[in-house]
Every structure is written in C-alpha cells, then in structure tokens.
VMD Tcl script that draws the C-alpha trace (Angstrom):
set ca {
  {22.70 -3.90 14.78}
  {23.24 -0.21 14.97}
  {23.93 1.77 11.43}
  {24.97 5.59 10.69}
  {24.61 6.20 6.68}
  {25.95 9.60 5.12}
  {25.41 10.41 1.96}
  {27.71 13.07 0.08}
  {24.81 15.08 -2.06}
  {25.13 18.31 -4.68}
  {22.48 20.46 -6.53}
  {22.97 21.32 -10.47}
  {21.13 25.03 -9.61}
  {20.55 26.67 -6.45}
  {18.12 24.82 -4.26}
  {15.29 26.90 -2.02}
  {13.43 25.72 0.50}
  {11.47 26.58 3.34}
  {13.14 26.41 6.93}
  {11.20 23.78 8.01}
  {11.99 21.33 5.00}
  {13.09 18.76 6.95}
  {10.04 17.49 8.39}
  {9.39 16.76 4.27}
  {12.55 15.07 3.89}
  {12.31 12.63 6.46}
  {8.54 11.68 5.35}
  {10.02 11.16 2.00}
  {12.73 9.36 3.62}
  {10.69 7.16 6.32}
  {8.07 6.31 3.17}
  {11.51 4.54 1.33}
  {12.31 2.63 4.66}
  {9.17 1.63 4.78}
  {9.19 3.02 8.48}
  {6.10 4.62 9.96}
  {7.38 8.12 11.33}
  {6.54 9.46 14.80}
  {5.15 5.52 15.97}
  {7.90 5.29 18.80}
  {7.98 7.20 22.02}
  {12.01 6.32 21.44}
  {12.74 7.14 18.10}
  {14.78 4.21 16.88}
  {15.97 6.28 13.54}
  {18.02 9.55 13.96}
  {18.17 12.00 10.93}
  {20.75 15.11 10.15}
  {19.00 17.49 7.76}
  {21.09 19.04 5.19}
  {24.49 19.95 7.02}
  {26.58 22.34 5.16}
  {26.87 25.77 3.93}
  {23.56 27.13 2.68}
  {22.18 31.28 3.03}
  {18.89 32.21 4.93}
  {16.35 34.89 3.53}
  {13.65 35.32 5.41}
  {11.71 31.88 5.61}
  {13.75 30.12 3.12}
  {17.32 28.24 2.97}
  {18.94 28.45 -0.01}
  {21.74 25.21 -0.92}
  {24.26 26.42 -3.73}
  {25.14 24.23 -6.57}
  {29.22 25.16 -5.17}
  {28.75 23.33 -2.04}
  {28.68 20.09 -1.14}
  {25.93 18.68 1.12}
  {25.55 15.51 3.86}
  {22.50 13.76 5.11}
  {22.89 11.24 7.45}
  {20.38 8.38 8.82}
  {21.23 5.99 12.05}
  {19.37 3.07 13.09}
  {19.18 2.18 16.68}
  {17.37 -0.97 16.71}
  {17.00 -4.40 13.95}
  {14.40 -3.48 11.73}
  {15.63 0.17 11.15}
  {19.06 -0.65 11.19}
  {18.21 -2.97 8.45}
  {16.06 -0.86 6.29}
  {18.39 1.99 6.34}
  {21.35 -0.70 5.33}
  {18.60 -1.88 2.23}
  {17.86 2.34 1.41}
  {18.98 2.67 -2.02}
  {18.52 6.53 -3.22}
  {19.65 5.75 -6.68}
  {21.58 8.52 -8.08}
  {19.45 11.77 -6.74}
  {16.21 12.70 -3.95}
  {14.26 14.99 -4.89}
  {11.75 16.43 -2.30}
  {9.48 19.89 -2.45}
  {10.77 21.26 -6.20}
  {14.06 20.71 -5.65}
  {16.73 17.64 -6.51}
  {19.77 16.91 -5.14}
  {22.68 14.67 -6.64}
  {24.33 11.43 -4.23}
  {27.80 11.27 -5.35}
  {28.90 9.25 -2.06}
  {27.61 7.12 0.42}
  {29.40 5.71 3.87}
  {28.56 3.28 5.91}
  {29.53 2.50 9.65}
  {28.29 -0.64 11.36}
  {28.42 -2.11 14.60}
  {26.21 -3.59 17.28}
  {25.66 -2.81 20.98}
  {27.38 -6.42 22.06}
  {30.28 -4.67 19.46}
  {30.37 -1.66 21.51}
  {30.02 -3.30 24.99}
  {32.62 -5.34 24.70}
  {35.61 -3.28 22.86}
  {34.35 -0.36 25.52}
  {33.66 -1.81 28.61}
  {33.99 -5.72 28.61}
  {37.56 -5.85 27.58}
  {38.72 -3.61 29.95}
  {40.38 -0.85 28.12}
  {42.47 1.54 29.44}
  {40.32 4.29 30.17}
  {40.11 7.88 27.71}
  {39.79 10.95 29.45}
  {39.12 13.46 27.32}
  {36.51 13.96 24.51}
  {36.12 16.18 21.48}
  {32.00 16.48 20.28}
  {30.81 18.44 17.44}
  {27.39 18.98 17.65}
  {26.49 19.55 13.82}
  {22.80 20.61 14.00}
  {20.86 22.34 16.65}
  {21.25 20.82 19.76}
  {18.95 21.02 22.70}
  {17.67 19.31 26.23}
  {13.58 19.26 27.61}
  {13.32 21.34 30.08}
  {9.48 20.97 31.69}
  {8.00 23.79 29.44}
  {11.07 24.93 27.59}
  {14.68 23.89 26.31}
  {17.84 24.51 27.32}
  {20.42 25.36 24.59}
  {23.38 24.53 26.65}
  {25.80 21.01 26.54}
  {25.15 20.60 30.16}
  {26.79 16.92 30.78}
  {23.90 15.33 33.22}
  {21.22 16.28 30.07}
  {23.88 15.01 27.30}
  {24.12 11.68 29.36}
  {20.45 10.69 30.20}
  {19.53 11.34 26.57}
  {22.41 9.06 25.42}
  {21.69 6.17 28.22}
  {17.44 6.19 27.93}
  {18.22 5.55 24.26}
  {20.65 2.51 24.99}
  {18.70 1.68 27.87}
  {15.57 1.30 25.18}
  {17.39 -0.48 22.43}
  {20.45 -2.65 24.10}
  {20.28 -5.73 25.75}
  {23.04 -4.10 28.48}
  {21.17 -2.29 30.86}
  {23.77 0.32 32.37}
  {22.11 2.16 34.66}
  {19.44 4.65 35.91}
  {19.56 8.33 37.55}
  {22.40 7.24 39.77}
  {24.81 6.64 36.73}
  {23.82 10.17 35.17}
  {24.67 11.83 38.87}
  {27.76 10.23 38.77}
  {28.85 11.06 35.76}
  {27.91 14.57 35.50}
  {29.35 15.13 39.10}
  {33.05 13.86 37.44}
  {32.95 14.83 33.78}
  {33.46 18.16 33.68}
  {32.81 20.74 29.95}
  {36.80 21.90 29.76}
  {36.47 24.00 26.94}
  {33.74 24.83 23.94}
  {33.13 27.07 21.59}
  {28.98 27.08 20.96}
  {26.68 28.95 19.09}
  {22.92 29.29 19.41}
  {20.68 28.10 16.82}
  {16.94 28.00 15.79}
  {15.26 25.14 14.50}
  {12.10 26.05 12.75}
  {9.54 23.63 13.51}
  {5.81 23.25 11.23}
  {4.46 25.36 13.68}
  {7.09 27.60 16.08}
  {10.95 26.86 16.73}
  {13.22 25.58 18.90}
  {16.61 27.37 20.55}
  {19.86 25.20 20.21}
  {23.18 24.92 20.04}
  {25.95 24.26 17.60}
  {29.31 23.51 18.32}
  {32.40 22.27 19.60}
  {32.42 20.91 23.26}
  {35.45 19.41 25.11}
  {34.69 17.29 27.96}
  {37.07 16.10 30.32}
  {36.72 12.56 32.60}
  {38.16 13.17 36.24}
  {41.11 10.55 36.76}
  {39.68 10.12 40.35}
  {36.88 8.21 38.06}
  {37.42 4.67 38.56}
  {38.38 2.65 34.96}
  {35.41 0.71 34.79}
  {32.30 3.79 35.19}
  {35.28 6.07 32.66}
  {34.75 3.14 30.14}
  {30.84 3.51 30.53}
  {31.17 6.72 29.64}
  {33.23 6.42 26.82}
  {30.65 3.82 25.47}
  {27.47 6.41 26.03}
  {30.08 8.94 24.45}
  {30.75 7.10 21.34}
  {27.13 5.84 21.44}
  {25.73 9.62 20.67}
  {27.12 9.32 17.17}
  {24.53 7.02 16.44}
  {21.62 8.05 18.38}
  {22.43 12.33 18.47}
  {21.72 14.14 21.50}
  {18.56 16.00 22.94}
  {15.42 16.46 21.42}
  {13.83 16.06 18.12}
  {16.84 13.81 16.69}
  {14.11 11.92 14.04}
  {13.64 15.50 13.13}
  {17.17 16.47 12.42}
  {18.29 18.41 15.50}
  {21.23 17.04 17.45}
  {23.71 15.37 15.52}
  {26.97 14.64 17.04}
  {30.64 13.55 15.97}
  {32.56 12.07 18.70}
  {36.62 12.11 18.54}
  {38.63 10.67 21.15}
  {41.57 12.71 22.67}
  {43.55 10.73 25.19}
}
mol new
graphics top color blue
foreach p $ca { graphics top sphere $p radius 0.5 }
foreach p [lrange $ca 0 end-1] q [lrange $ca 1 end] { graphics top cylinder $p $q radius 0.2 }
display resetview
C-alpha cells in the first residue's frame, strides 16, 4: 500500500515559529501514528512541512491567518501506509504555541503492484516529457556536503533505493541510474536555492520547477521504468531529509 495525505490547514491569528519547527511537527505527528521517528535507515514516511506563503524575520516564520496552508504525509510501506490512512487530526494541530485549523483532507492511494502494472506491465505507450515541482528544499548527499542542483542520476537513485527498499519489483541497481541519466536529459527549469534550518546548522536546496525530457532513442520498456520512478517521487520526495520535510515533489505528465 503506498498513501500521500494533504491536509488543507488555516490559523485564526498569525502563527510564529522558529525555522526549524518542523522537526516538532513531525514528533507530534509520528507520536499520533504511533510510528517511532528516525528507527529506519529508509524512512518509510515522507513529510512536507508547512508549504505556502509565510514571512521570515530573523529565526522565525511567521503563517498569516490570510493564507491557506498544506501538510502532507506519504507512506511507503504497510504499517505506515496504514497508520497515516487511520491519522485522524480532528478539526485543528496544535504544536509549539500555535494552532492551526484542517478544513480539508485528500487522499491518494495505490500500491506498488498498482503502479507496476499500469506503468510498466501493461505496456503503455511510453511519455517523454515530465513536469516536477519540487515544493520544499530539495537536495542530494554529496560525501561531506549537498548538492542543490536536480541533477537526473541523483533524482533517480534516491527514487529507485526507496522502491528498491519497499517494493516487491526489484528494478535495478547502478546500471539503471547510468542509463537513465545518460538519456533523460533537464530541458528546461526554473530553480531557486533554499535553506533548510536544521536543530543544529542548515542545509542548501532547491525549489522549483524542472522539465525533464526522455530521449526517443530510449527503448519503450526502460522509458516506462522511468515514468514509474517518476511518478513514484510523489510519494517518497526526492533527496535527503524527506521524514524531515525537505524534498517534496509533484509530478505532471506532458506527452
């Protein structure tokens, strides 16, 4: 089973928090799963922070009472696919002084035999170009550092060692992500660096729209593995520190 949750949320009076609030919020959040945060080497639960428009002083986000707020969850395996399906938030969360109002919640299910088969099993004809938005602060490990750049060998491996962890379809190893990154080429984007403050330090990202097109000298069957790792990253967000809230990614297809 494989869930993405997104909750539509506003605040009465203008919220303020610290930078690093979402390390709170997804305590407060695991503790209602009943998950145990930062157990998995893989985390099987991704996590959006506070996406919309809020104004920075200093140390401290402000969220406007104007504005309306999401806060998404994704389970990548069973049990937290499950618990996140079970999460009821009642009418509000409140977390470090401030509250914040659900008026909306969406759902989208499906399962990796789901996304196997419509994607890759059936045979489909192939889609060549992609459209990402990359909502929150997106970057790759680089040995001692990060790279704030939608580089499409980094977007890939993090996409396939998360199915590779959680799916029973094993699709490949280093050879698929050289392939891949050799033929699917960044066409167009328009990115923007971004911090993400951390407890202690931050890390440089990116935000952004990212086109990526799939060579037509790819054959069908590896273009339809990508589109499944593609439409995959909706799910399980891209980079580093997704339990955290960096990395969260819309996919639209463009054919």
């Amino acid at each position: 089973m494989l869930i993405r949750s997104t909750w539509t949320l506003t605040t009465n009076e203008t919220a303020v928090l610290p930078r690093p609030y979402g390390l709170e919020l997804v305590k407060v959040l695991h503790e209602k799963l009943g998950l145990v945060l930062g157990s998995e080497v893989i985390p099987s639960v991704t996590f959006s922070g506070l996406n919309g428009c809020c104004s920075r002083s200093g140390d401290f986000l402000s969220f406007h009472p104007e504005e309306f707020y999401q806060l998404s969850l994704s389970g990548l395996e069973e049990k937290a696919a499950k618990a996140i399906a079970s999460l009821d938030l009642s009418d509000s969360l409140a977390f470090l002084g401030a509250r914040f109002n659900l008026i909306n919640r969406e759902d989208e299910t499906t399962s990796y035999e789901q996304l196997y088969t419509k994607l890759v099993a059936e045979e489909p004809e192939p889609v060549r170009q992609f459209a990402l938005q990359f909502l929150s602060s997106t970057s790759f490990s680089q040995q001692r550092t990060h790279l704030p750049l939608p580089v499409p060998a980094l977007m890939f491996r993090s996409w396939l060692e998360k199915w590779n962890n959680f799916a029973p379809v094993y699709l490949g190893g280093d050879e698929l992500v050289s392939y891949l990154s050799s033929t699917i080429r960044v066409k167009r984007h328009r990115i923007q660096t971004r911090t993400f403050q951390l407890h202690r330090g931050y890390i440089t990202g990116f935000t952004g729209d990212v086109k990526l097109q799939v060579s037509y000298k790819v054959e069908p069957l590896l273009a339809n593995v990508a589109n499944l790792l593609i439409n995959y990253a909706s799910f399980s967000g891209t980079g580093v520190k997704t339990r955290l809230g960096m990395g969260q990614t819309d996919v639209d297809l463009e054919n």
